[in-house]
C-alpha positions as CSV (number, residue, x, y, z in Angstrom):
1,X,142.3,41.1,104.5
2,X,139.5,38.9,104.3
3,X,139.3,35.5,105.7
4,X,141.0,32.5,103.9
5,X,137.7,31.0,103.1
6,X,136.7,33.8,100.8
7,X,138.6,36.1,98.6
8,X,136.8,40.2,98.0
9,X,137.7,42.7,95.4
10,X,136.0,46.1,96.2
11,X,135.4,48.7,93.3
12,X,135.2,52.1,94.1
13,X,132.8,54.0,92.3
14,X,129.7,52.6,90.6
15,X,131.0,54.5,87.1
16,X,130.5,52.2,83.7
17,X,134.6,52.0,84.7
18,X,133.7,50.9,87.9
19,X,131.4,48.1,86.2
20,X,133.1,46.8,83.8
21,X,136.1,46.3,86.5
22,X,132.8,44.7,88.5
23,X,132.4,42.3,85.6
24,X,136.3,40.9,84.9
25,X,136.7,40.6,88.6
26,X,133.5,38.7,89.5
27,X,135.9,35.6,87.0
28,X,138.6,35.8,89.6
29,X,136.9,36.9,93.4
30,X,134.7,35.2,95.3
31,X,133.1,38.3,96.0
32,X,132.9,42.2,94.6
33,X,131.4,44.6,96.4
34,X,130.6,47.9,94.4
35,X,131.1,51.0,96.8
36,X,129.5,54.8,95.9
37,X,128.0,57.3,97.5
38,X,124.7,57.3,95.4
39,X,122.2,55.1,95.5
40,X,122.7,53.2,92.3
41,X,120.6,49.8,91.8
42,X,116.8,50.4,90.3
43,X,118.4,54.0,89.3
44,X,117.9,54.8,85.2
45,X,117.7,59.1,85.8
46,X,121.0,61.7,86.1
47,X,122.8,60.7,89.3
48,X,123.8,64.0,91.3
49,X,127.2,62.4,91.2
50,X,127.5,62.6,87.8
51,X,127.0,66.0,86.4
52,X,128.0,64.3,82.7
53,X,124.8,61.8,82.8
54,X,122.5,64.8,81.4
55,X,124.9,65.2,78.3
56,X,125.4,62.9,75.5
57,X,126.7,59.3,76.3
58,X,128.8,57.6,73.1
59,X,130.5,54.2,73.3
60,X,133.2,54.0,70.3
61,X,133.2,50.6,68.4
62,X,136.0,48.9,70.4
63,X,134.2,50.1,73.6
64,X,130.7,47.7,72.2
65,X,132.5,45.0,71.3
66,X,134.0,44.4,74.4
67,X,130.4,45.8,76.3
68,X,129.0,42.7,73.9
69,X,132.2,40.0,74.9
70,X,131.4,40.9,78.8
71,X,127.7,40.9,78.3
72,X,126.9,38.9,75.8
73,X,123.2,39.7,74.4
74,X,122.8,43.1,76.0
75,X,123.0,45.5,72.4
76,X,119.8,43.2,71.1
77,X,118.4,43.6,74.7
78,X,118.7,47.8,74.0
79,X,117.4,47.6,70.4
80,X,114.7,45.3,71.4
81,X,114.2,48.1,74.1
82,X,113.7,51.0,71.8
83,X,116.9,51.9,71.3
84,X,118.0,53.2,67.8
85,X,121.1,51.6,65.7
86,X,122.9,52.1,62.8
87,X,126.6,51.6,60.9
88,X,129.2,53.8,62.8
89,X,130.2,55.4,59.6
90,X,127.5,54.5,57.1
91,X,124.3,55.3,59.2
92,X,125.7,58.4,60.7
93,X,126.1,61.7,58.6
94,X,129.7,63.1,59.8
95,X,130.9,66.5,58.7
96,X,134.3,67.8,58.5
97,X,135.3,70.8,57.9
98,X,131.8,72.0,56.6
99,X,131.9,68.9,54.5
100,X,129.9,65.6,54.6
101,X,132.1,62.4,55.1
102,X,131.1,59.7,52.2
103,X,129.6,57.4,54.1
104,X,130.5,53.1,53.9
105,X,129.3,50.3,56.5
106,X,132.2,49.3,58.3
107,X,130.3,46.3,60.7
108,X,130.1,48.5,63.6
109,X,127.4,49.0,65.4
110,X,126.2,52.3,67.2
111,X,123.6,51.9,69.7
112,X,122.8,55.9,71.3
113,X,121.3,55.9,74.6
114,X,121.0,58.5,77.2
115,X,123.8,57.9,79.8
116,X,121.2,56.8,82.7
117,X,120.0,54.5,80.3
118,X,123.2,53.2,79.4
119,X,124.7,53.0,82.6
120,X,121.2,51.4,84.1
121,X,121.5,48.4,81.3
122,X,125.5,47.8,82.2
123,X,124.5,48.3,86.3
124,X,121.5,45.6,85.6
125,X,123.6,42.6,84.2
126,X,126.6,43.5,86.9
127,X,124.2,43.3,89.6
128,X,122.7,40.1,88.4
129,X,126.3,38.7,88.9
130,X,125.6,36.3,92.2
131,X,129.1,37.2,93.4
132,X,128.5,41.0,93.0
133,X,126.9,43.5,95.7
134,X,126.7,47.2,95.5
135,X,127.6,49.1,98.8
136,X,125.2,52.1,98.4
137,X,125.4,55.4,100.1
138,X,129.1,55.2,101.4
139,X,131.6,58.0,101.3
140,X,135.2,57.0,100.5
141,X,137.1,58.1,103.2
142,X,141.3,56.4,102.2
143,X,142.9,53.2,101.8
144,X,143.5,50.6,104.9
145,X,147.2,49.3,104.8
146,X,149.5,47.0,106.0
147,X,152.2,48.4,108.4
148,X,154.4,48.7,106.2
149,X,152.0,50.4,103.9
150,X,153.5,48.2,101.0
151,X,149.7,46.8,100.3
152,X,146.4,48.3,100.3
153,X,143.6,46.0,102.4
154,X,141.1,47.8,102.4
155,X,139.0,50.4,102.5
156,X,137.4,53.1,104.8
157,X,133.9,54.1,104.6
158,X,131.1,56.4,106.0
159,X,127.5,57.2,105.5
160,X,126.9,60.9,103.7
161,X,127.2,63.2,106.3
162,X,128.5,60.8,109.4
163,X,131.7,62.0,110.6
164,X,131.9,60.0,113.3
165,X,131.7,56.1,112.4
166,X,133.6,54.3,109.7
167,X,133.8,51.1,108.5
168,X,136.2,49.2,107.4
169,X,136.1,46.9,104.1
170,X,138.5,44.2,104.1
171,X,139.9,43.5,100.4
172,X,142.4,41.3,98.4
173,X,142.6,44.0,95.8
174,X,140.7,47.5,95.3
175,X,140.2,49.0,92.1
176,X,139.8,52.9,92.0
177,X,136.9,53.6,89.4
178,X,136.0,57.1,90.9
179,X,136.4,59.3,88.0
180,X,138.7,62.2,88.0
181,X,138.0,63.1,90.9
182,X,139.6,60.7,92.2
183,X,141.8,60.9,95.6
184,X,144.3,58.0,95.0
185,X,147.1,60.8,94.0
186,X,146.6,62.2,97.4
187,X,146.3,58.9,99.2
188,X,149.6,57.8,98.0
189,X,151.6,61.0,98.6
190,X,150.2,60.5,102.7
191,X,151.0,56.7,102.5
192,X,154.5,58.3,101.7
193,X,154.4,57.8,97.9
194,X,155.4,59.6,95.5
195,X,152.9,61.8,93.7
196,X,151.7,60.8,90.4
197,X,152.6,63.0,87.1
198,X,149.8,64.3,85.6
199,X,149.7,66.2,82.1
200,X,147.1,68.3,81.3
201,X,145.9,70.1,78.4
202,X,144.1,73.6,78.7
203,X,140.9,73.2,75.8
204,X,138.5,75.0,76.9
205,X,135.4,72.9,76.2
206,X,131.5,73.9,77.3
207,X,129.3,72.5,75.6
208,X,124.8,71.9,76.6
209,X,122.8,69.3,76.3
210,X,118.8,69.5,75.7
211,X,116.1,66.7,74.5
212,X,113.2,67.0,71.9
213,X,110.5,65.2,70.1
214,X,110.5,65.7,66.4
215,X,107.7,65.9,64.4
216,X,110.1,65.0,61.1
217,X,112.6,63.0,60.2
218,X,115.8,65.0,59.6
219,X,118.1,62.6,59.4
220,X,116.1,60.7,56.1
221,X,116.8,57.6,57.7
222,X,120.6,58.4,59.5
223,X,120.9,57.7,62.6
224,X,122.8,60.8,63.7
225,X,123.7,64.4,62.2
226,X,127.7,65.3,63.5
227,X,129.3,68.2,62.6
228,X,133.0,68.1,64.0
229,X,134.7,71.2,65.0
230,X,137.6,72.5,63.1
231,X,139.9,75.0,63.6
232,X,138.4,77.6,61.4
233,X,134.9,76.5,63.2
234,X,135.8,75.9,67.1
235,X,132.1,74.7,67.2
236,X,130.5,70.9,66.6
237,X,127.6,69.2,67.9
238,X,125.9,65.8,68.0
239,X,122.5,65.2,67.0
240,X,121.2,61.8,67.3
241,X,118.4,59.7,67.9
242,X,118.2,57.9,71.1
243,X,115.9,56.1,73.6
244,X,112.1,56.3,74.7
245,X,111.9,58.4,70.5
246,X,113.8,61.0,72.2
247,X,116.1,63.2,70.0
248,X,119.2,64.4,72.0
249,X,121.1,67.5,70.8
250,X,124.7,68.0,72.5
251,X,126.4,71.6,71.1
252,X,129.9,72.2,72.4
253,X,132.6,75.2,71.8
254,X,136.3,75.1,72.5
255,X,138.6,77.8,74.3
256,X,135.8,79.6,75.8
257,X,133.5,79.7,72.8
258,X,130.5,78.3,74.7
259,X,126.8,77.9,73.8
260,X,124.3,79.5,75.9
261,X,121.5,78.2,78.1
262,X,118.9,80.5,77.4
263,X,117.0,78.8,74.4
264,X,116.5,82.0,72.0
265,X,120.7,82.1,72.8
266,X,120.7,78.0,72.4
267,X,119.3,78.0,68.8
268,X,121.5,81.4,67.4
269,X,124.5,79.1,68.4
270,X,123.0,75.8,66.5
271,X,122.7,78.3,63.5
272,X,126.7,79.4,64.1
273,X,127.4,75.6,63.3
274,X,129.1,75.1,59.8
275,X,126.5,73.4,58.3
276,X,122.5,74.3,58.6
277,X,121.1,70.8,59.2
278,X,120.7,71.2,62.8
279,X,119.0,74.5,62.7
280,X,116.7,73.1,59.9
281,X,115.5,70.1,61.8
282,X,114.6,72.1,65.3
283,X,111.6,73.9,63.6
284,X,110.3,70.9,64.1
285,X,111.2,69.7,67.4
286,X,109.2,70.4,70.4
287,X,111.7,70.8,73.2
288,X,110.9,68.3,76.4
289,X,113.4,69.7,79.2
290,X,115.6,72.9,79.5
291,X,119.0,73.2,78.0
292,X,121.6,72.4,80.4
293,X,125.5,73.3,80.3
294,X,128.8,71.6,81.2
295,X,132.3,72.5,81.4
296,X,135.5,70.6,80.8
297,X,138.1,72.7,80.8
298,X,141.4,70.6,80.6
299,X,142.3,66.9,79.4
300,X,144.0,65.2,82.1
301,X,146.4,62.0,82.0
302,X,147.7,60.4,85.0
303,X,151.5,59.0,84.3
304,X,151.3,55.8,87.0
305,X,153.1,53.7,84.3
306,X,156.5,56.2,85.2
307,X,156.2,55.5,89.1
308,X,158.8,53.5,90.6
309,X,156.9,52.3,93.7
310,X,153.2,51.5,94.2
311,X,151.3,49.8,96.8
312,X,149.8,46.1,96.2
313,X,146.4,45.1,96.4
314,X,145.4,48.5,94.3
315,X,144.8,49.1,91.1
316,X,143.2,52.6,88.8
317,X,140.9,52.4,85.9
318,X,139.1,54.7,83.9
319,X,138.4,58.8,84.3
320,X,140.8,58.4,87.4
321,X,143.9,57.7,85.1
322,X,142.5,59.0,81.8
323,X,139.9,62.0,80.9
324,X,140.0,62.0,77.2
325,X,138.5,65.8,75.6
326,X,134.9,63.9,75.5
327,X,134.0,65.0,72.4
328,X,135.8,62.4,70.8
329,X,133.6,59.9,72.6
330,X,136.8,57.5,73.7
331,X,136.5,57.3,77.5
332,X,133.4,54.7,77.9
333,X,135.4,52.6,75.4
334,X,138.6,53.2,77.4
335,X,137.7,52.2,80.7
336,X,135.8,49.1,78.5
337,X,139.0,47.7,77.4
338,X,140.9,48.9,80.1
339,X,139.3,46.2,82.1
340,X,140.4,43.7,79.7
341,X,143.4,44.5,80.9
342,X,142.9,43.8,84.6
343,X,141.6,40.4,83.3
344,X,145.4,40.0,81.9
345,X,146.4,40.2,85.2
346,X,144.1,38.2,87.2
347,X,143.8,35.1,84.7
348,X,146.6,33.2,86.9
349,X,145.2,33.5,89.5
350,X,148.1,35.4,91.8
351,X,147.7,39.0,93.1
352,X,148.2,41.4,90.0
353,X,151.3,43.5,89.4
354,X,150.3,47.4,90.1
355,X,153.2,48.6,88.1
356,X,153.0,46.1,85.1
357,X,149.3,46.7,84.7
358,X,149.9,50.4,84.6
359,X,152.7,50.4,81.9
360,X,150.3,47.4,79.8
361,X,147.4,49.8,80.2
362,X,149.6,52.6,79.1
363,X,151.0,50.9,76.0
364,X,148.0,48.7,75.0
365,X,144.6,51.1,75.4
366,X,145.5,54.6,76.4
367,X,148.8,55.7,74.3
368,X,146.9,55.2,70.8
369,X,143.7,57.5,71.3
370,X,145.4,59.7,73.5
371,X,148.4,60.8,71.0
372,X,145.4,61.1,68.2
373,X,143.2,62.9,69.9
374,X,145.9,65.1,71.9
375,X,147.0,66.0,68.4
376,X,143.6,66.7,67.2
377,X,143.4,69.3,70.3
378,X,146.7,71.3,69.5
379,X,145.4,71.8,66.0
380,X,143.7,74.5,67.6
381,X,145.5,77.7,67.7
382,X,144.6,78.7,71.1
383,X,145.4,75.2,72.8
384,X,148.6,75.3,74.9
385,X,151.5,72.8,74.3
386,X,154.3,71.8,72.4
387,X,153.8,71.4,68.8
388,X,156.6,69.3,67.7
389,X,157.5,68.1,64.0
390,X,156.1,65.0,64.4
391,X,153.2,66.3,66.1
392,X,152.8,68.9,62.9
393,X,153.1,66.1,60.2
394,X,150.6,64.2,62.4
395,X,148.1,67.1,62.0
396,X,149.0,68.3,58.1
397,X,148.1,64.2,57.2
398,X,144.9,64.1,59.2
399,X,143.6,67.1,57.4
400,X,144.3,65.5,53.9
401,X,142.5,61.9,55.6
402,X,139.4,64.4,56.6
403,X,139.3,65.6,53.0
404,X,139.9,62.9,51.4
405,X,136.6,61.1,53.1
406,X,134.4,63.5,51.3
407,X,135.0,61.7,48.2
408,X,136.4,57.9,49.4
409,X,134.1,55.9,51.8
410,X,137.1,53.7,52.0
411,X,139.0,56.3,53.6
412,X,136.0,57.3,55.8
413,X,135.5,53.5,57.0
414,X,139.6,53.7,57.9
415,X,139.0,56.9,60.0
416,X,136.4,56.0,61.5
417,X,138.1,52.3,62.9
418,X,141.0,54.3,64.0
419,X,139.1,57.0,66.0
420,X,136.5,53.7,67.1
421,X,140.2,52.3,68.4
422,X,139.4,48.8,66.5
423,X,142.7,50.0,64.4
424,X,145.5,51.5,65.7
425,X,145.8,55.2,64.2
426,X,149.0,53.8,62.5
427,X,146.4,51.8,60.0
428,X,145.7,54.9,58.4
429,X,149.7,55.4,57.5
430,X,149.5,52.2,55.8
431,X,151.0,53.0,52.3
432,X,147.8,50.9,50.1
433,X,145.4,53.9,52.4
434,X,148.6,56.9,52.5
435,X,148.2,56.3,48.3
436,X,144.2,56.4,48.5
437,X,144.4,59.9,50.8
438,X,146.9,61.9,48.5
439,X,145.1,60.7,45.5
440,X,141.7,62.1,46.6
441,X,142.8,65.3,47.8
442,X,140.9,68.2,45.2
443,X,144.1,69.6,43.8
444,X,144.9,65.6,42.7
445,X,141.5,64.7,41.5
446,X,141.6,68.1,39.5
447,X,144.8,67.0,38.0
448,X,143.9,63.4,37.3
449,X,140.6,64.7,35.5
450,X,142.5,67.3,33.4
451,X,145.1,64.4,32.5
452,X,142.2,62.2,31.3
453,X,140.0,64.5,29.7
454,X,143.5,65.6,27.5
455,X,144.0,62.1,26.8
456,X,140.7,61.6,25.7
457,X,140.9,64.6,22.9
458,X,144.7,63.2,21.3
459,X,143.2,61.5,18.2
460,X,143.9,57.7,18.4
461,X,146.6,57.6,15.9
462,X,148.6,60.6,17.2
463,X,149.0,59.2,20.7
């Protein structure tokens, strides 16, 4: 424990979790300290420790407008910077199903930047914190307790590649921001725990990531080019603009189906896509690095909200509870309002409540996106898991919200909150919106436009 002058939160893991946890706790500490294994201040290029920082980097609506609440000023600071912006659903061409999305300004803001870049503006206005400090190069060895082992005080820590001396950080409270890797499941099961319930979903995902300059404007004056994959297309990609005039391509494929490196192998599988945009603009891009692959193969949820016992003085944020299919671009805004959530529990001041924050964090930020999006996944034949009723009505209404935003910018601006998490996914069961969906579904339109042109050829005075 640290002395009674001072109180000390440490962070594990220098993650965008791990600073926005950095940020809410430098209101209620005395002191943060910031533990990883990389070196991370000064740092704006790929981190070895984080495979993901060479692929595209998305932060969903909510996720900015908490990024802006936290650090206030720091989306002008990137535009000002160079980085592009545009409307989340009226600057961005979406397709579904083959089919372009109408777009309407919904207020949000989207603000692409490379994920070094984007981690490197977040990591600047933490470290400029006067109660923060970033413990650089440290392995995390496991958890100091009391003897009881009823509360976490600490940590234990090593230099990369020193077996032999450890050191001990003393801590009112640590917060596990260490991605999915993390080792907190196995630390509690030795600390005589039980082992936390996980749930994971097979899907499959590759996808590859490579950088160009353009020599034309593709997007005539959008801000990015998205093709969603569907289930008769298991393929999608994001093209956007991003920092430094860089264009950054991201091409991904479900169950298996995964794009190549090799770039003659790279550009047949941007031509696969369901619409040709893509493939048109790259005869005009001049690659500047190699394409580079990742795998995700399953989804991964971490039930702590169901355990009946759970140390004090720790708490889990992030990729180490939640890894979202990242595709849907919800786990920087996640672990954003996630850490709203440890504020909750540190504005009284007294020592948060493990178990409470868990089931708050369960019901209030990860339950919503993780039902849609877990439903979005099993709309895929070859995706394990139960397909129940609800679960099937779930996916039948979604398709007939996806069609319906070819022709309704309304119902495109409602999607688009719901998947940005400003609305819960309920808003778009609303009955005004459920009326607006069914009546722009083809078969309707066609019927509604037969009605009226019948109507219009009944003579006035036989009607």
């Amino acid at each position: 424990m640290s002395n009674d002058a001072t109180t000390r939160a440490v962070v594990l893991g220098g993650s965008i979790a791990g600073l926005f946890a950095a940020r809410v706790l430098s209101d209620a500490y005395d002191e943060v300290l910031v533990v990883d294994r990389d070196v991370l201040v000064g740092v704006s290029e790929p981190r070895r420790s984080r495979p993901q920082g060479r692929h595209i980097n998305a932060m969903h609506c909510r996720g900015r407008m908490v990024l802006e609440e936290l650090f206030p000023g720091i989306t002008e600071k990137m535009i000002a910077d160079g980085c592009p912006s545009g409307d989340m659903a009226g600057d961005v061409r979406w397709y579904f199903n083959g089919r372009r999305a109408r777009p309407k300004d919904i207020g949000f803001l989207a603000v692409p930047a490379t994920a070094p870049v984007m981690e490197h503006y977040i990591r600047e206005r933490t470290q400029a914190l006067p109660n923060v400090r970033f413990v650089e190069r440290r392995d995390i060895v496991g958890l100091v307790t009391t003897a009881d082992r009823s509360r976490v005080t600490g940590v234990r820590v090593q230099e990369p590649g020193d077996n032999q001396n450890e050191e001990v950080i003393d801590a009112d409270l640590v917060v596990d921001a260490t991605g999915r890797g993390s080792r907190t499941p196995v630390w509690l099961e030795n600390l005589g725990y039980p082992r936390v319930r996980e749930e994971r979903t097979k899907i499959g995902l590759g996808y590859v990531t490579q950088h160009y300059r353009l020599n034309a404007d593709p997007w005539k004056g959008d801000l990015a080019i998205i093709p969603v994959a569907s289930p008769q297309v298991p393929r999608g990609a994001i093209f956007t603009k991003t920092d430094g005039g860089k264009v950054e391509l991201t091409v991904y494929g479900l169950l298996g189906d995964h794009p190549p490196t090799d770039q003659e192998g790279f550009y047949a599988f941007v031509k696969s896509l369901a619409v040709p945009d893509i493939h048109d603009a790259l005869r005009h891009a001049e690659p500047i690095d190699e394409p580079v692959a990742f795998r995700f193969p399953t989804t991964l949820r971490r039930r702590y909200e169901d355990m009946t016992r759970f140390p004090d003085g720790l708490l889990v944020t992030g990729d180490a509870v939640t890894c979202f299919n990242p595709v849907y671009a919800q786990g920087m805004s996640v672990a954003a309002v996630s850490a709203l959530v440890i504020r909750q529990h540190l504005h009284t001041g007294a020592a948060p409540q493990p178990l409470q924050y868990f089931r708050d964090l369960a019901q209030e930020v990860i339950d919503p996106p993780w039902e849609m999006t877990h439903t979005v996944d099993l709309g895929f034949p070859g995706v394990p898991g139960q397909r129940t009723p609800k679960v099937r009505v779930a996916q039948a209404y979604l398709r007939l919200v996806q069609a319906a935003t070819t022709v309704d910018g309304e119902v495109t601006g409602a999607y688009m909150r719901a998947a940005g998490m400003v609305d819960r996914p309920e808003a778009l069961m609303r009955p005004r919106m459920v009326l607006r969906v069914l009546r722009n579904q083809p078969l309707v339109r066609a019927l509604l436009s037969a009605r009226g042109r019948n109507r219009a050829v009944v003579p006035a005075g036989e009607r």
